[in-house]
C-alpha positions, 0 to 999 in steps of 0.5 A, spaced: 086 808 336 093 809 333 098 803 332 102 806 338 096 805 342 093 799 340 100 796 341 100 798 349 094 797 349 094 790 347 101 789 351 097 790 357 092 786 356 097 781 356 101 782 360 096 784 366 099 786 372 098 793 374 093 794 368 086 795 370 084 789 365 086 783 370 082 777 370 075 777 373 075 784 373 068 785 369 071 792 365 076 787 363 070 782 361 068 787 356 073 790 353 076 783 352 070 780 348 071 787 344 079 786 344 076 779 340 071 782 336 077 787 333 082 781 332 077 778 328 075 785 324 083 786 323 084 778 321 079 779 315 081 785 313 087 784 311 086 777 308 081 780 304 086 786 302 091 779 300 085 776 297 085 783 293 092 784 291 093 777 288 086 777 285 089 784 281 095 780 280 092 774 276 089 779 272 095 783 271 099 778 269 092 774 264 093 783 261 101 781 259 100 774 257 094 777 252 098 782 250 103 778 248 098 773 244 097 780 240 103 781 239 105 775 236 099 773 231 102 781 230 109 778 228 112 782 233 116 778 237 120 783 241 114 786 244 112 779 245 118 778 249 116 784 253 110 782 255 113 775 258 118 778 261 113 783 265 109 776 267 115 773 270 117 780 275 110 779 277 110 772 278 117 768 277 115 761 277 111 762 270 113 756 267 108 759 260 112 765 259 119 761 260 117 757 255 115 763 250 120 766 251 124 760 249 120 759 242 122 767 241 129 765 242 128 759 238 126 762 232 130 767 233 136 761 232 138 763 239 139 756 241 143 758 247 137 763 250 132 758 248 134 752 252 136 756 258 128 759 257 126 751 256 130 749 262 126 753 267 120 752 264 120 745 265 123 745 272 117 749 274 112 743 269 116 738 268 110 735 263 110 741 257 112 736 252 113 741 246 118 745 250 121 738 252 121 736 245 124 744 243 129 743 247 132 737 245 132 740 238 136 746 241 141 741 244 142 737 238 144 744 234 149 746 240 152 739 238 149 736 246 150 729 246 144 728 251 139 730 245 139 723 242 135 720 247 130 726 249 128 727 241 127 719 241 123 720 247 119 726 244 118 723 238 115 717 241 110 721 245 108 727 241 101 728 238 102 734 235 103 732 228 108 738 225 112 738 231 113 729 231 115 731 224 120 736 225 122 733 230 124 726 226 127 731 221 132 733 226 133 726 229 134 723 221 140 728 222 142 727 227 143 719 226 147 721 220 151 725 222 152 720 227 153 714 221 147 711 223 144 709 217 140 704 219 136 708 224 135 713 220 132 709 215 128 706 219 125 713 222 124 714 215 119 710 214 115 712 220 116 719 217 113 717 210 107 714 213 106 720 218 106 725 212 107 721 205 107 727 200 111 732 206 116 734 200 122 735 205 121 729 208 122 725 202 128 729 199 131 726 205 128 719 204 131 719 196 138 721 198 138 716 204 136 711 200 141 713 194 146 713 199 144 706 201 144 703 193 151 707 192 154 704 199 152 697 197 153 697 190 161 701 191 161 694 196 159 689 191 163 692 187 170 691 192 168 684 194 166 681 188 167 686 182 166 679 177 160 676 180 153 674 176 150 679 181 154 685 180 153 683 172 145 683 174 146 690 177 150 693 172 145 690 167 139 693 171 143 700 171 143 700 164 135 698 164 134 705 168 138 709 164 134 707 157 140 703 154 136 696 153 141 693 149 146 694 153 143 691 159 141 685 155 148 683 154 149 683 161 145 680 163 147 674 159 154 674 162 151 673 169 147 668 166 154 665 163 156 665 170 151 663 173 145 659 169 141 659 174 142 666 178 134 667 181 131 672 178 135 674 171 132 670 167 125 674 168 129 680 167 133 678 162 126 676 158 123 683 161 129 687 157 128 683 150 120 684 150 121 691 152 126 693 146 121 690 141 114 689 144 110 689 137 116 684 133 114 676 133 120 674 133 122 678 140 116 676 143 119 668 141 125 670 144 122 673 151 118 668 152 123 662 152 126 667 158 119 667 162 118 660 161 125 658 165 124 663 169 119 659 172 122 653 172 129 657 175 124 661 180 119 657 181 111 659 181 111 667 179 104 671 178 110 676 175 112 671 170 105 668 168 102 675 167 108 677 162 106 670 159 099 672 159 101 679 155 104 675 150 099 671 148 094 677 149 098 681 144 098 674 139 091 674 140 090 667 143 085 669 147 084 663 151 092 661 152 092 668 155 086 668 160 089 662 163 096 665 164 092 671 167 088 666 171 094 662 173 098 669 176 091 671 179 090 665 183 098 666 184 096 673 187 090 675 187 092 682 189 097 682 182 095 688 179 098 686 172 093 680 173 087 684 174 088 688 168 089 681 164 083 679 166 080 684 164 082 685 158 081 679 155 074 680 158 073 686 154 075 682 148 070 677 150 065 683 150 064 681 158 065 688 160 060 687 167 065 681 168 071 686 166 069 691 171 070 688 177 077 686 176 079 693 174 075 696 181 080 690 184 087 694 180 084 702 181 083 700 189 090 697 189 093 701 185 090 708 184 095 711 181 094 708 175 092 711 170 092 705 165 087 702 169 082 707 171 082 708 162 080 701 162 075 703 167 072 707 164 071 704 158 068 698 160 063 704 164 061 706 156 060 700 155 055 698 160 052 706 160 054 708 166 057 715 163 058 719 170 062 714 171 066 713 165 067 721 165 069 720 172 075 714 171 077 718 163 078 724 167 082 721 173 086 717 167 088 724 164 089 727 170 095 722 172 097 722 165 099 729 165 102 728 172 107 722 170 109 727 164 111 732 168 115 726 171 118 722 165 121 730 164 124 732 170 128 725 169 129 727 162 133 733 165 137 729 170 139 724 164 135 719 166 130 715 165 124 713 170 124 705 171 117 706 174 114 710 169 108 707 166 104 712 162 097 710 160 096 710 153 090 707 149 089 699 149 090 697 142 090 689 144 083 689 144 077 692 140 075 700 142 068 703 141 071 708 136 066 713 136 065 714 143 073 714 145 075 719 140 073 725 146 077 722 150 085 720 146 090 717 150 
């Protein structure tokens, strides 16, 4: 039957009135059921070719989609782009190849593009916290004011850990060039814990806080240039660039003004001990500073350790456990404390004893190449050479590093404050045949 007829027939059988398949006639009983029966026959036929056609559709589209995959581990992103484009004439509501799209553009530093792509994707599926998170990025590089709040929003969202990273760096950015120093330091801090040996991150760190120190120091230096504390800060300083003696002086004109500014004897005594360790006379000198430090800044761990460092260094063996006693009951976590405790009960020939508070300082401070040395002789001592190879070997390894350090400080003019590197502890007696395979 052609469409034509079908059509005539089917208006008849309507209609009725002349047609000879009027109601009750029993011609018009059968053909009715057979009309049905077509009906029916015509209604799956067509759902099945629907069926059909959006199968092969999904299929086509999956094709692109794969194909695009390809071309990007490819690094070929302008087929890439092709190939999303042909998903979106086959399906204009793919919020997946939008945002492609977007990221080809977004490499590309096409910014404009690629948050017209992001846009799109998002109004399709407004939960793909990537683009979201991209998208924010775009609009603070084309200098939106809206892309403060959507990069706070992604960075507190965001489980991906390179992009939260990315996007806290472009967010510190933004707070600087916004002048607010105070959240991107704060976002720093979560930054540094998030990654803390991200090298890029702790190039912004460093320069934000030297711009900080600068900041302060420019202000104290306006409001108060003749204080005790600006004479403290000129004096620390010094203490950093190396000039000791300089930095001494200092700190005796903050004292001049101020006899009891917290903190400055302490550091005062720290500058003497330092500029001459092994002299008798020095080491007098400095300990008079420690000894009113504590009576200007109260009780102090740091202090009774500095006491104790003396007395160690004049052998008064039992002078120098007490102060090292005093600042550990202080603070048990002060490393400085371990360490003089332990020494002192190496000199005892206490190594079992020793070795529980060098654990307490490598577990504290692993970084610290000193107490992994003195580790691992305590370990000789007691026979334990797997691991006395083992702390030797780690006190080398840091050793090397913080040289590498104290050189690159050395090219800046500058002299690492922080710098402690290990050497062989001369305050106490050494096995000096097993040590002499591993010099300090």
């Amino acid at each position: 039957m052609t469409r034509s007829r079908l059509g005539r027939f089917l208006q008849s059988a309507i209609q009725g009135g002349s047609s000879p398949f009027v109601a009750g006639n029993p011609v018009w009983r059968i053909c009715g059921r057979r009309l049905v029966l077509f009906l029916i026959l015509l209604a799956s036929t067509v759902a099945a070719m629907a069926a059909q056609t959006g199968s092969s559709q999904a299929a086509e589209i999956r094709g692109h989609l794969e194909k695009a995959e390809a071309y990007l581990k490819a690094q070929d992103p302008g087929s890439a782009a092709k190939e999303f484009d042909a998903v979106l004439a086959l399906d204009p509501k793919n919020a997946e190849a939008f945002a492609n799209l977007g990221v080809i553009a977004f490499f590309q530093r096409d910014c404009q593009t690629a948050s017209r792509k992001f846009r799109a994707a998002l109004a399709i599926d407004p939960s793909l916290a990537k683009t979201r998170a991209l998208l924010g990025i775009c609009r603070w590089r084309l200098g939106d004011p809206s892309a403060r709040l959507l990069l706070e929003k992604s960075f507190a969202t965001l489980t991906d850990k390179g992009l939260r990273l990315q996007v806290g760096r472009e967010l510190v950015a933004l707070y600087d060039q916004q002048g607010d120093t105070e959240a991107a330091a704060a976002l720093l801090r979560k930054l540094v814990n998030l990654d803390p040996d991200n090298v890029e991150v702790l190039f912004m760190a460093q320069r934000l806080y030297s711009e900080l120190a600068d900041d302060t120091l420019n202000k104290l230096a306006v409001v108060a240039p003749g204080s005790a504390r600006m004479q403290q800060v000129i004096a620390e300083r010094l203490v950093n660039a190396g000039d000791l003696k300089g930095a001494i002086d200092h700190y005796r004109k903050a004292l001049q003004i101020d006899p009891r500014l917290q903190g400055v004897h302490f550091e005062l005594g720290e500058a003497i001990l330092q500029s001459a360790p092994g002299d008798a006379a020095t080491q007098a000198e400095a300990q008079k500073e420690f000894e009113v430090a504590l009576n200007v800044d109260g009780d102090s761990a740091r202090t009774e350790c500095q006491l104790g460092s003396i007395a160690l260094s004049q052998s008064q063996m039992d002078e120098a456990f007490a102060h090292f006693e005093r600042a550990y009951q202080i603070n048990p976590n002060e490393v400085q404390a371990q360490m003089g405790l332990a020494k002192v009960l190496m000199v005892q020939e206490k190594p079992q004893e020793a070795v529980r508070y060098l654990r307490m300082a490598v577990q504290a401070d692993p970084l610290n190449g000193a107490a992994h040395y003195q580790l691992g002789i305590a370990y000789r001592r007691l026979q334990m050479q797997d691991q006395a190879r083992k702390e030797l070997q780690l006190s080398q390894e840091i050793k090397k590093t913080k040289d590498q350090v104290q050189e690159l400080y050395r090219q800046m003019n500058r002299k690492s404050s922080a710098d402690e590197v290990p050497e062989p502890d001369h305050d106490q007696p050494r096995d000096q045949s097993q040590d002499q395979a591993h010099p300090q």
